[in-house]
N, C-alpha and C positions, 0 to 999 in steps of 0.2 A: 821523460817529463810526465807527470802524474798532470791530468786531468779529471779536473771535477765536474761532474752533468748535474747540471739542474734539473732539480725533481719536478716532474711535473703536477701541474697543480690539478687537484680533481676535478671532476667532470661534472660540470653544471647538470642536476635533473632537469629534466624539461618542467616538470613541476613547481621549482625554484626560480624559473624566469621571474624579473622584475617587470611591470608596463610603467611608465609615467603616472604621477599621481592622478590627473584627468580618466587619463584610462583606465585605472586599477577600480576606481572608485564609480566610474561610469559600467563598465561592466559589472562589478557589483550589484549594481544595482538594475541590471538588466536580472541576474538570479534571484535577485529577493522580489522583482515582479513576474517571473516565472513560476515561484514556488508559493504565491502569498493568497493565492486563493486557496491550495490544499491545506495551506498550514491557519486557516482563520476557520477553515470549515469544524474540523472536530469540536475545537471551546465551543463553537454556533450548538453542533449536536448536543455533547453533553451538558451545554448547559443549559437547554431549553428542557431535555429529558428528565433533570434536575428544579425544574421550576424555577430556575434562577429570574430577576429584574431585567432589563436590559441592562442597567449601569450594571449589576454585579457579570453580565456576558461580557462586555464590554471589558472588566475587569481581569476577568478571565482569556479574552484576545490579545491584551496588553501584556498579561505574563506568556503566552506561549510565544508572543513575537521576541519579548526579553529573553528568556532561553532557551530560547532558538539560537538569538543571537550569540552566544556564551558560549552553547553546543558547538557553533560551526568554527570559533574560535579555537576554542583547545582540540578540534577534532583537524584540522588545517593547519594555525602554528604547533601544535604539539610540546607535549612536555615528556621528559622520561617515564617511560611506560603509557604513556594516554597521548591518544593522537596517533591518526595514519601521515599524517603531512601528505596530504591528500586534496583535490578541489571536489570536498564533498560538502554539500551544506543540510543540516540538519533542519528538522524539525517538529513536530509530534507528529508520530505513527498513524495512518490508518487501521492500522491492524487491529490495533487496541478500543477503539470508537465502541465496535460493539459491544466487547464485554465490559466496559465502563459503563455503556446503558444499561445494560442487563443489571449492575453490581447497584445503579442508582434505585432501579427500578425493583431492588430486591430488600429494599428498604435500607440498606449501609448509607444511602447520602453519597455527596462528593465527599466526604471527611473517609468513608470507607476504602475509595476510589481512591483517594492521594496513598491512604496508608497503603495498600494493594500496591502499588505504585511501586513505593519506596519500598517493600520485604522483598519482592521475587525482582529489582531491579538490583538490588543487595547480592541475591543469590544468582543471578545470570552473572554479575562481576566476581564472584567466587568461583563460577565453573567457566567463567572465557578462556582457561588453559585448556579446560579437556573439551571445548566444544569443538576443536579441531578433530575430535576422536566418535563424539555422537552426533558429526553434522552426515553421515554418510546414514542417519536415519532421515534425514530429511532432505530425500534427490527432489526433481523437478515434479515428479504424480503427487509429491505432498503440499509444496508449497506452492505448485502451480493452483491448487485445488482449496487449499489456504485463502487465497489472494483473489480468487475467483468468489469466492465465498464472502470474502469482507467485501469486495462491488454489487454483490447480489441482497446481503442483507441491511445493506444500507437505502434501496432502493425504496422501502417503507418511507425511509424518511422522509426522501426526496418528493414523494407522493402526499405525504402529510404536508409537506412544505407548500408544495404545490396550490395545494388547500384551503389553504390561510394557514396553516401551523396550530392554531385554538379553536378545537373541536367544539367548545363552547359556543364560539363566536358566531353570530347570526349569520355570518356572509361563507361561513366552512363551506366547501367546494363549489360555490356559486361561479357561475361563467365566468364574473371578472378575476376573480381570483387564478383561474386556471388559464385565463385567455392570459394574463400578462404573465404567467411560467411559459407558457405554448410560444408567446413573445420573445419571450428571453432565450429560453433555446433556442429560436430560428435563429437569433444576431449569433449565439455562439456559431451555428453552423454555417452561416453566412461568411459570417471573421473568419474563419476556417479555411472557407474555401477562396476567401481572398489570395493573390498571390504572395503578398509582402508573408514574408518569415514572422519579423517581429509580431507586425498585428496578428497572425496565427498563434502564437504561439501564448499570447495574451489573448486569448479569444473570449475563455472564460470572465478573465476579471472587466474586461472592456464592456461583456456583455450586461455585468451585474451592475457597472454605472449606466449605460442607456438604460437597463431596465429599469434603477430607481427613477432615471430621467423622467421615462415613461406615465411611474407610477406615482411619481409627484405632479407632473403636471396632471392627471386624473384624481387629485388626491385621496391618495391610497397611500400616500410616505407619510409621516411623522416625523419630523427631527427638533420637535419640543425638547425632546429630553437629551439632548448632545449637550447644551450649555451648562447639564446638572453634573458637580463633580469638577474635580482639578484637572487642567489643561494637563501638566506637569508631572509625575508622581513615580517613587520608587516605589516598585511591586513590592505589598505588607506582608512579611512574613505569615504564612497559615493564618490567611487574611479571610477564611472561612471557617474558622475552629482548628482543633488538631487532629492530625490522623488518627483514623480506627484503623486496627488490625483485625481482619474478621478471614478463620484460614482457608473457609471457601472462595473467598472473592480472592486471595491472593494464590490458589492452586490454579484458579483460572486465570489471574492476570499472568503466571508464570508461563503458562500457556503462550502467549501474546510473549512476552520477551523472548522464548524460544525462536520464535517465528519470525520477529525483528533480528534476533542475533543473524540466522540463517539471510532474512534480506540484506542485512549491510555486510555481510561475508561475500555475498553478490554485487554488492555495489560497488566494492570496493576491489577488488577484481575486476569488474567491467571498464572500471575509470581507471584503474593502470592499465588496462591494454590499449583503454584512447589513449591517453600522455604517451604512451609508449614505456613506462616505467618500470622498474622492476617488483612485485608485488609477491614478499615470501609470507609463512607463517607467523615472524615477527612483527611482521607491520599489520598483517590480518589482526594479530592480537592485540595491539595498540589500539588499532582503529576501536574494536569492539567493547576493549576496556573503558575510552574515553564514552562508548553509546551507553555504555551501561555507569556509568559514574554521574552524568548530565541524567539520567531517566530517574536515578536515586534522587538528585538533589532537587531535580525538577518543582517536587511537590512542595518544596520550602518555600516557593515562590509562585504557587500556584498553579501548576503544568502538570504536563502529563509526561508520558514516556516519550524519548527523542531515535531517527532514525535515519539513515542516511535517503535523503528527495531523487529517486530516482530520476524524475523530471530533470533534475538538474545536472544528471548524469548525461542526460542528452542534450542538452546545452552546450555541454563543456565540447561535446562529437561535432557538434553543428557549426558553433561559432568557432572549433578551433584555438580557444582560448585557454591553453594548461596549467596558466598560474594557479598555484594554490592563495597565493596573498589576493587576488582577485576577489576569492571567495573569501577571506578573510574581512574585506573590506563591506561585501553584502553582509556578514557575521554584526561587522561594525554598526551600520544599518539598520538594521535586526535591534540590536539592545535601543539605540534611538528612539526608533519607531516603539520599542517598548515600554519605554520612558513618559510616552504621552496616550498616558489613557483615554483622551479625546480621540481618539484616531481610532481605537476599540469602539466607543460607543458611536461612532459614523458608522462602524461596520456593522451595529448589531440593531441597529434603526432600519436597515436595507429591509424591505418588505419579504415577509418570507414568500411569497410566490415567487418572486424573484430568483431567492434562493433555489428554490426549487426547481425549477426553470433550469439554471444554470448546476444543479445538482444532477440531474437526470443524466446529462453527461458527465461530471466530475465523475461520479461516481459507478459511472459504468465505463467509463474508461481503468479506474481499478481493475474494473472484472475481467476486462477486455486483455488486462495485463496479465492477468492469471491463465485466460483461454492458450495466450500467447507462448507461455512457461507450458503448461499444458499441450500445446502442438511439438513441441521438440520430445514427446515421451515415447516410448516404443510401447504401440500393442500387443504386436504379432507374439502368438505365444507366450502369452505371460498374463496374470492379472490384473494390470494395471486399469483396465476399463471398468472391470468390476470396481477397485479400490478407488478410483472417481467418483463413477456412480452411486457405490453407496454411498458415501463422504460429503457428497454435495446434498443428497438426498435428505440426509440424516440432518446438516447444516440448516436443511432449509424446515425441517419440522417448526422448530421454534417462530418461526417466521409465518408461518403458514398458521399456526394454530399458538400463539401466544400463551395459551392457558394449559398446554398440554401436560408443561409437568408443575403445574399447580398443587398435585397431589404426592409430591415425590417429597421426601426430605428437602429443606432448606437449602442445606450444602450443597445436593445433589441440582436442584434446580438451581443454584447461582450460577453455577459452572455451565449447566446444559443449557440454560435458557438463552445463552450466548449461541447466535448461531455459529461463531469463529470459531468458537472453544470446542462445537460439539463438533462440527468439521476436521477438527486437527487431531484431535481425541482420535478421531472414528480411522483419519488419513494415516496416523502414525500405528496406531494398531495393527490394520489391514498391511500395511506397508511391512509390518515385521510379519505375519502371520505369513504371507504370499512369495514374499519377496527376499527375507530373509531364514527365518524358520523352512525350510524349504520340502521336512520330510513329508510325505501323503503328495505333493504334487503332481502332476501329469504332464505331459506337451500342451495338452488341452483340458485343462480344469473346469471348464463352463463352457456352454451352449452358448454364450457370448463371443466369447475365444474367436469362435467360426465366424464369427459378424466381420472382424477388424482387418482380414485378409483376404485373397481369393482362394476357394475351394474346389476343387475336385475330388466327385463323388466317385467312391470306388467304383462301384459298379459299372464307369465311365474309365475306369484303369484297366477292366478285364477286357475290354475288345481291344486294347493295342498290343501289338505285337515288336517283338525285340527288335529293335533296330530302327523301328517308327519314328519319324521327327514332324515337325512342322516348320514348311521354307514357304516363305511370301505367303501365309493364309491356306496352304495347301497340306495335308497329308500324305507322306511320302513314306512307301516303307523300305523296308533294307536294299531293295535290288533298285533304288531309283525310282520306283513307279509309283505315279499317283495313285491314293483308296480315295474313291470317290466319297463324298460326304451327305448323308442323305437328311434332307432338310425336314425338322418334324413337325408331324401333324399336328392339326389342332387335339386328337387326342390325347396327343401328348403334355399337354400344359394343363 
């Protein structure tokens, strides 16, 4: 008697669970208020950098929340070739914040800034096949130092912000202005240390409504201008003119898509080892393709380059929640919320002290993240403190002296006057010279080298003799018997 078995049916990813539509949609929306102050901050930067209106910021928050929402869409449901089917939620990169000031600030405009955008977002999705092949130029001493660097040079802002944000303006760094930032960072760090999860975790955005609380009731808000403009509105096509293609500004925003490729390569790894899923080269490639497809179209719609919200990577660890359609559901959310340009111009009415306040930490929590990436490197014996140190060193010229390459070719200064770019530039260089290139090395290359481990002095090698050990603090030589240890003078130090 032939028997027939029933095939079994495949195995549910954990990433594929269903929740109840209450729940899919309630968590949801727990990530898009986890991730909704990193992703409002950057339009704040560059459009203020850009002398933009508030309504035109406002304009600009409305489209990065729109695709954002799109991003995390096709990067979660997935389509053949785009999409990790992943609970990752995108949305514009920090990475990229400073060399978009720099590209504004070098006379391109945002129209520069979009086309930038759009060419080397082009060419990161031309090379996502072989970026499996030059991601081993970019270990942790690079992008740790990378990422340290976008929290460090953002930190200006935060300070200008702090200020009043318009150096013009009579009241620029007057007590109140600094007292209600000084405000608003203590309630972040107060939320903080509250016990409740959630309220932690919303610390920042919580903070930024009592501070406007604050700052309205002392009136220092303005929301005259919220009523100006459509409640309603689909993001206008190159609702700012059309992109410029200018090939300094887009050698350096290539720069910046490397460094997002390499962070969502990380992200997306980290988030299959929470789900527990299986995460090969294929889905790596998907996931990157869809980052790099959404960063292209981005500027159509007024945005910038999209990335996978590490923040929400830790979300996913905390709350235990593996759905991908979860995040699909914040995605949903996301284009909403993009939909009603009023909701942009509330956020870009917030007082910038405010801002600032609660930027001080945003924004040094980046850096923090990078120190972080940076603790898992090896010293001992190697370069790598050198290729830090100059790296960040180098990053931070531009910062420190604004005018420095004023005198340098145009190209030349788009690129460098970026502290990110000149950081990455300087990390991936040193990185091959030291690290890869390897001939002229030594065990000990620099007088630094010695700093990062413990040494002993030869000279402290020729009085011990063979067989010598150290048991309990004691010296002991070959036949069992203690050498006594003789304690040194002060002439000796």
């Amino acid at each position: 008697m032939n028997i027939t078995k029933k095939s079994r049916p495949a195995a549910t990813r954990p990433e594929d669970q269903r929740l109840s539509l209450g729940s899919t949609f309630a968590y949801g929306f727990q990530h898009v208020l986890t991730m909704y102050g990193g992703i409002i901050a950057p339009p704040l930067i560059i459009g203020a950098a850009a002398g933009m209106s508030s309504q035109d910021i406002g304009l600009l928050i409305a489209a990065c929340l729109f695709v954002g929402g799109l991003a995390t869409i096709l990067q979660t449901v997935g389509i053949r070739f785009f999409g990790s089917q992943l609970p990752l939620v995108q949305g514009v990169s920090f990475a990229g914040v400073s060399t978009m000031v720099a590209i504004v600030h070098g006379g391109g405009g945002i129209q520069a800034v979009f086309g930038s955008v759009i060419a080397a977002s082009l060419i990161g999705l031309l090379i996502t096949p072989l970026f499996s092949k030059i991601i081993k130029f970019f270990p942790p001493v690079v992008t740790g130092t990378v990422i340290t660097t976008i929290g460090l040079t953002l930190m200006p802002v935060a300070a200008n912000w702090a200020m009043g944000g318009n150096k013009a303006a009579p009241n620029y760094g007057s007590m109140a202005n600094i007292g209600l930032a000084a405000a608003t960072m203590a309630i972040v760090l107060l939320l903080s240390k509250v016990g409740n999860a959630a309220i932690s975790r919303l610390s920042i955005l919580l903070a930024m409504v009592l501070g406007t609380g604050i700052a309205f009731a002392f009136g220092m808000a303005d929301f005259s201008k919220v009523g100006t403009g459509e409640i309603v509105a689909f993001p206008t096509p190159f609702a700012f003119g059309p992109p410029t293609f200018e090939i300094a500004a887009i050698i350096s925003m290539l720069i910046v898509i490397l460094v997002t490729l390499t962070e969502t390569s990380a992200d997306i790894i980290a988030v299959g080892e929470i789900v527990g899923t299986k995460v090969d080269s294929k889905r790596i490639g998907d996931g990157l393709r869809a980052d790099m497809l959404s960063s292209a179209i981005s500027p159509l719609f007024n945005s910038f380059t999209q990335s996978a919200f590490a923040q929400n990577v830790g979300l996913v660890a905390i709350t235990g929640v593996k759905s991908r359609f979860v995040v699909s559901a914040g995605g949903l959310i996301l284009v909403i919320l993009g939909l009603l340009p009023v909701l942009g111009r509330v956020v870009a009415a917030v007082p910038t002290p405010v801002l600032g306040g609660a930027g001080v930490v945003l924004f040094g929590t980046v850096a923090a993240s990078g120190i972080r990436t940076l603790s898992k490197v090896e010293y001992r014996n190697n370069m790598n403190l050198i290729i830090v140190a100059a790296s960040i060193g180098f990053g931070m010229i531009p910062i420190a002296a604004p005018a420095f390459y004023d005198q340098f070719p145009s190209w030349f200064s788009t690129i460098f006057h970026s502290g990110i770019s000149s950081a990455a530039v300087m990390a991936i260089l040193l990185n091959l010279l030291f690290n890869h290139l390897k001939a002229g090395n030594s065990e000990n290359q620099s007088v630094f080298v010695a700093g990062t481990g413990r040494v002993v002095k030869e000279e402290e090698l020729k009085c011990l003799a063979d067989g010598d050990r150290f048991e309990g603090g004691k010296l002991i030589d070959c036949d069992g018997k203690e050498v006594p240890i003789q304690a040194a003078s002060n002439s000796d130090h």
